[in-house]
C-alpha positions in Angstrom: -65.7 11.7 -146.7 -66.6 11.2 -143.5 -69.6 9.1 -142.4 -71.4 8.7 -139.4 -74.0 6.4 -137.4 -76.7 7.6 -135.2 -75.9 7.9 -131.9 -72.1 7.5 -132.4 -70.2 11.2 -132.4 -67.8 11.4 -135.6 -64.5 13.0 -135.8 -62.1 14.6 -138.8 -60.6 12.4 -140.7 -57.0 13.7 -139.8 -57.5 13.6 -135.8 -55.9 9.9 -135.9 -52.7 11.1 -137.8 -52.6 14.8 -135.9 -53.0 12.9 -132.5 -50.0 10.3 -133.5 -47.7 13.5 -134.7 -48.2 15.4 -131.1 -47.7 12.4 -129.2 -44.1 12.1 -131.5 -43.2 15.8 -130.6 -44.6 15.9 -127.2 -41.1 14.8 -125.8 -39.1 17.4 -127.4 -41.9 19.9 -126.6 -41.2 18.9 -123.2 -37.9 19.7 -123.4 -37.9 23.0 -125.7 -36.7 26.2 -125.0 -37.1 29.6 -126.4 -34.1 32.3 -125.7 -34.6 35.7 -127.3 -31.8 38.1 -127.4 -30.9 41.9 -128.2 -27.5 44.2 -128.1 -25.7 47.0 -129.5 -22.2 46.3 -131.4 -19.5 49.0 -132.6 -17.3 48.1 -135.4 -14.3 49.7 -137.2 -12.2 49.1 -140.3 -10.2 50.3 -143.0 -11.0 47.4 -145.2 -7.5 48.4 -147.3 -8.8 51.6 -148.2 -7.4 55.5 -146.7 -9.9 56.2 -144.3 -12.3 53.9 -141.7 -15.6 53.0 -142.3 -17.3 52.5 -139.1 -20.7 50.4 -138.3 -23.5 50.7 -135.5 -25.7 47.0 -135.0 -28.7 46.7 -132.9 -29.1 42.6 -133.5 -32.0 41.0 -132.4 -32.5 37.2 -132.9 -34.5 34.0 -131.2 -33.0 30.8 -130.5 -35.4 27.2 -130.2 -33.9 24.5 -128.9 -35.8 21.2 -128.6 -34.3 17.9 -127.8 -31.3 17.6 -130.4 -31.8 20.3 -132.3 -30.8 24.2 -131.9 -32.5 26.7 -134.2 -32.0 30.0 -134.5 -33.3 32.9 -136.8 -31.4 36.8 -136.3 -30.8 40.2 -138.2 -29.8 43.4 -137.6 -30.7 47.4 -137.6 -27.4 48.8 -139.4 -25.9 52.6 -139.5 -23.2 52.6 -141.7 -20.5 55.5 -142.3 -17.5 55.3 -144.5 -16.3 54.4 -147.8 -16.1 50.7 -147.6 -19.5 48.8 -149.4 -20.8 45.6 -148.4 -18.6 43.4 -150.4 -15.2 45.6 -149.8 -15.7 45.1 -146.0 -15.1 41.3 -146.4 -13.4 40.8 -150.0 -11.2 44.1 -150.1 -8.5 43.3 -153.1 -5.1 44.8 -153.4 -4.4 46.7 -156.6 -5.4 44.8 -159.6 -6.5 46.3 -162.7 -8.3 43.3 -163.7 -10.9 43.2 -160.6 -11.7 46.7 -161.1 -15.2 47.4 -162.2 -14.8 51.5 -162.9 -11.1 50.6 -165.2 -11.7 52.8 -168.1 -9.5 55.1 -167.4 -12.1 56.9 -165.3 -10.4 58.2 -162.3 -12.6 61.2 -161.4 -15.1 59.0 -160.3 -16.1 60.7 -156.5 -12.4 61.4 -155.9 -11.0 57.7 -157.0 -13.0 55.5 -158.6 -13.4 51.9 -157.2 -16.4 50.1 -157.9 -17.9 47.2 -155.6 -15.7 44.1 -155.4 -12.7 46.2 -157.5 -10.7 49.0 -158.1 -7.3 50.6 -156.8 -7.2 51.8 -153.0 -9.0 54.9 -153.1 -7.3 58.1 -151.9 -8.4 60.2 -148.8 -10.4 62.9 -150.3 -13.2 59.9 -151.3 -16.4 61.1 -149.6 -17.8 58.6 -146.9 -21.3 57.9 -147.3 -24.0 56.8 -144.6 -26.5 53.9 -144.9 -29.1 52.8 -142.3 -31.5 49.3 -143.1 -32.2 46.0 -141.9 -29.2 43.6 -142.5 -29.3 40.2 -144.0 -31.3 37.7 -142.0 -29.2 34.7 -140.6 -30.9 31.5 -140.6 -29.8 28.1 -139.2 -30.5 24.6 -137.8 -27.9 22.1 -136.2 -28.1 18.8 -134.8 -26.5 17.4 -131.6 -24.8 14.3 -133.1 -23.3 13.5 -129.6 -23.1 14.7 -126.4 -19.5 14.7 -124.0 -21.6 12.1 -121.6 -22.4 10.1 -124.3 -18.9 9.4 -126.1 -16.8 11.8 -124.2 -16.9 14.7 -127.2 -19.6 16.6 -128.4 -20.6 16.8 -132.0 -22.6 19.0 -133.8 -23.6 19.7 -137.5 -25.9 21.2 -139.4 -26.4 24.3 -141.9 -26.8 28.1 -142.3 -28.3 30.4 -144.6 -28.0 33.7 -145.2 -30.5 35.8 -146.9 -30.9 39.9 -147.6 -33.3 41.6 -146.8 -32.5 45.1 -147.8 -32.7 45.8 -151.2 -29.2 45.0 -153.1 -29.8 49.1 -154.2 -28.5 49.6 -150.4 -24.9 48.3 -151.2 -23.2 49.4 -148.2 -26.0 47.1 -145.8 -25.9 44.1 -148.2 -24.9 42.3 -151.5 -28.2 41.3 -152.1 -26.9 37.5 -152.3 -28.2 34.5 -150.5 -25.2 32.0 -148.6 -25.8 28.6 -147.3 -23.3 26.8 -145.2 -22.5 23.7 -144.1 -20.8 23.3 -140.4 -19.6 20.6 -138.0 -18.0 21.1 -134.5 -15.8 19.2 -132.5 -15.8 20.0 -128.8 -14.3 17.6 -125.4 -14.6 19.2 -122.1 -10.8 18.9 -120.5 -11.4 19.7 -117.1 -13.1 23.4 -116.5 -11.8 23.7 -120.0 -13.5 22.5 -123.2 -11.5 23.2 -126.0 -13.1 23.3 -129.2 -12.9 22.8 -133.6 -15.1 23.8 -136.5 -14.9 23.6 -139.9 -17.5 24.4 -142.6 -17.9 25.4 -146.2 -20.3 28.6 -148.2 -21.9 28.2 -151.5 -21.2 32.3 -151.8 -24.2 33.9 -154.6 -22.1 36.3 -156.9 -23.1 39.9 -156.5 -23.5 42.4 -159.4 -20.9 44.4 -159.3 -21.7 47.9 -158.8 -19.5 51.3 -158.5 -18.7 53.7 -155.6 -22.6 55.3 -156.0 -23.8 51.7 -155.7 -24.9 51.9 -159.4 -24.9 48.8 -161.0 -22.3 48.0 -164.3 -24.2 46.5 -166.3 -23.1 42.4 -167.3 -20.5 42.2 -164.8 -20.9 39.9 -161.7 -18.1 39.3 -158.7 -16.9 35.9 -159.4 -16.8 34.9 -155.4 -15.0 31.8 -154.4 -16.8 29.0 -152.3 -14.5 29.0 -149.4 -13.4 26.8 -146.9 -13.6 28.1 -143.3 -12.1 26.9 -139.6 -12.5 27.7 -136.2 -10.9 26.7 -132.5 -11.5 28.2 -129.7 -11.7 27.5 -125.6 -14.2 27.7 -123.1 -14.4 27.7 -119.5 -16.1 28.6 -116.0 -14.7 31.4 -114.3 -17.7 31.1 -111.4 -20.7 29.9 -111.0 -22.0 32.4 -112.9 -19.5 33.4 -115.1 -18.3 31.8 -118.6 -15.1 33.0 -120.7 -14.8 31.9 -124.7 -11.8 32.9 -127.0 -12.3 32.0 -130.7 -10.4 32.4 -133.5 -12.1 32.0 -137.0 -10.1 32.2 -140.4 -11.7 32.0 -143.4 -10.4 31.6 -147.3 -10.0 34.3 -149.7 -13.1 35.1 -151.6 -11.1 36.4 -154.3 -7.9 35.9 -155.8 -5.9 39.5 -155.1 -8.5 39.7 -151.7 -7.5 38.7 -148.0 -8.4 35.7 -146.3 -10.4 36.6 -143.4 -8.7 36.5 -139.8 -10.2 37.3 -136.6 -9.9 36.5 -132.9 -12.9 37.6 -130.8 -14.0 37.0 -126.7 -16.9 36.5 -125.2 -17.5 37.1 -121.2 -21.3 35.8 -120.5 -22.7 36.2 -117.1 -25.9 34.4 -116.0 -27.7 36.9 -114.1 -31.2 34.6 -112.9 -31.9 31.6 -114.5 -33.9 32.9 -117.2 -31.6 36.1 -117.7 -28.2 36.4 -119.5 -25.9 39.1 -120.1 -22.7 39.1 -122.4 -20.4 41.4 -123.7 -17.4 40.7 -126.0 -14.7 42.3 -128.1 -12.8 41.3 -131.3 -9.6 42.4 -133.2 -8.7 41.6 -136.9 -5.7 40.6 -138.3 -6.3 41.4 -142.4 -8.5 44.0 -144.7 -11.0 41.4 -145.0 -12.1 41.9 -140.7 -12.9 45.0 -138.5 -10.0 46.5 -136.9 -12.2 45.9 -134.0 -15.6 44.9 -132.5 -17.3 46.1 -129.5 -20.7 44.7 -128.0 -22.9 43.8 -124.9 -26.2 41.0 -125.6 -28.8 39.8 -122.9 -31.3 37.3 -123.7 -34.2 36.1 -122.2 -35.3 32.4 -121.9 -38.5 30.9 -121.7 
């Protein structure tokens, strides 16, 4: 309780303890900045399967960054059209009976049975199907260890999570799991070069395992692996204005009989005004578990 003398103005009892945590964040507050972001990406794949399942992204996401630490929130608005569900796309299996959710002999299942996560490469006469929702929501925070000017490298670690939120009913937008990740990266500036290293690790959820109608079969769960994941990649200044990165990620198999993920992507970024940014970038896949390919343009807008 509060109490208070004639004459004497009183204040809330929290004012001395609010007042002590501005003047704490006050310096990063100084420093903070705010970049919001937008694009359109195209994607294509077979995913192992007979036919292509292609993807339109509209991704919209904000970035903080205040004093040693980069946060940044993002989804996605998703058209989907094929015959590859959320979990093929990035754990597709080769032919094993004992991954295959729809095996009872029930092959005139929509032209071929296979079920989310399992099943025998489907033949061509499988209908595609088309989705549209809001993809999962990608969540993360990292902390700037060390800078190049400080120790001569650059260090950064910190976490991800990712989160649906589409219902797991819309199996070809989501699994209806929740990820978190643990990342560190290793960078040194060689130059106009600055090479770079990353490595990092997923707690994966295990998705019910549902068939080619997104139905789910009832007591059976995909057993997903918590894989191991690398990156390198290159950076450097073709102008004043103009930044080139190639990145190759690989990423462990989330299954046993599935394909490690392999993918090599570039990124162009030109810095328009000093509050406007424009990219656009393209990546190819070298396994079923990656697009064939990925086009797609982002500007952002800081603050």
């Amino acid at each position: 309780m509060t109490r208070s003398r004639p004459g004497i103005p009183t204040y809330p009892a929290g004012l001395p303890a609010a007042l002590l945590a501005l003047a704490t964040i006050s310096p990063l507050l100084a420093h903070a900045q705010t970049t919001l972001s937008t694009g359109v990406e195209l994607r294509q794949g077979d995913y192992g399967r007979s036919s292509s399942t292609e993807e339109l992204r509209i991704p919209f996401a904000v970035r903080h960054a205040a004093g040693s630490w980069v946060f940044r929130a993002g989804s996605d608005l998703s058209r989907i059209n094929g015959v590859a569900n959320a979990i093929e796309r990035e754990a597709r299996r080769t032919a094993d009976p004992t991954l295959d959710p729809d095996d009872d002999d029930d092959d005139d299942d929509d032209g071929g049975g296979g079920g989310l996560g399992g099943g025998p490469v489907v033949s061509a006469t499988e209908a595609a199907r088309t989705a549209t929702g809001l993809g999962d929501g990608q969540f993360s925070a990292f902390y700037k260890a060390l800078s190049p000017a400080q120790a001569g490298f650059g260090l950064e670690a910190g976490g991800r999570v990712k989160v649906p939120l589409s219902s797991a009913d819309d199996c070809f937008i989501t699994n209806g799991e929740v990820d978190y990740s643990l990342e560190a990266r290793l960078s040194r500036p060689v130059g106009r070069f600055e090479p770079s290293f990353t490595l990092g690790w997923t707690k994966r959820g295990d998705p019910v395992r549902r068939d080619s109608r997104c139905q789910v079969i009832s007591g059976r769960r995909v057993d997903f692996r918590d894989p191991l994941y690398f990156g390198i990649g290159v950076g450097t200044e073709i102008s004043t204005v103009t930044t080139l990165d190639i990145d190759y990620l690989y990423r462990e198999k989330l299954l046993p009989q599935s394909a490690p993920l392999s993918q090599l992507r570039a990124t162009l970024q030109f810095r328009l005004t000093d509050l406007l940014r424009l990219g656009v970038y393209g990546a190819t896949g070298f396994t079923d578990a990656t697009p064939d390919w990925i086009l797609g343009s982002s500007v952002g807008v800081r603050f």
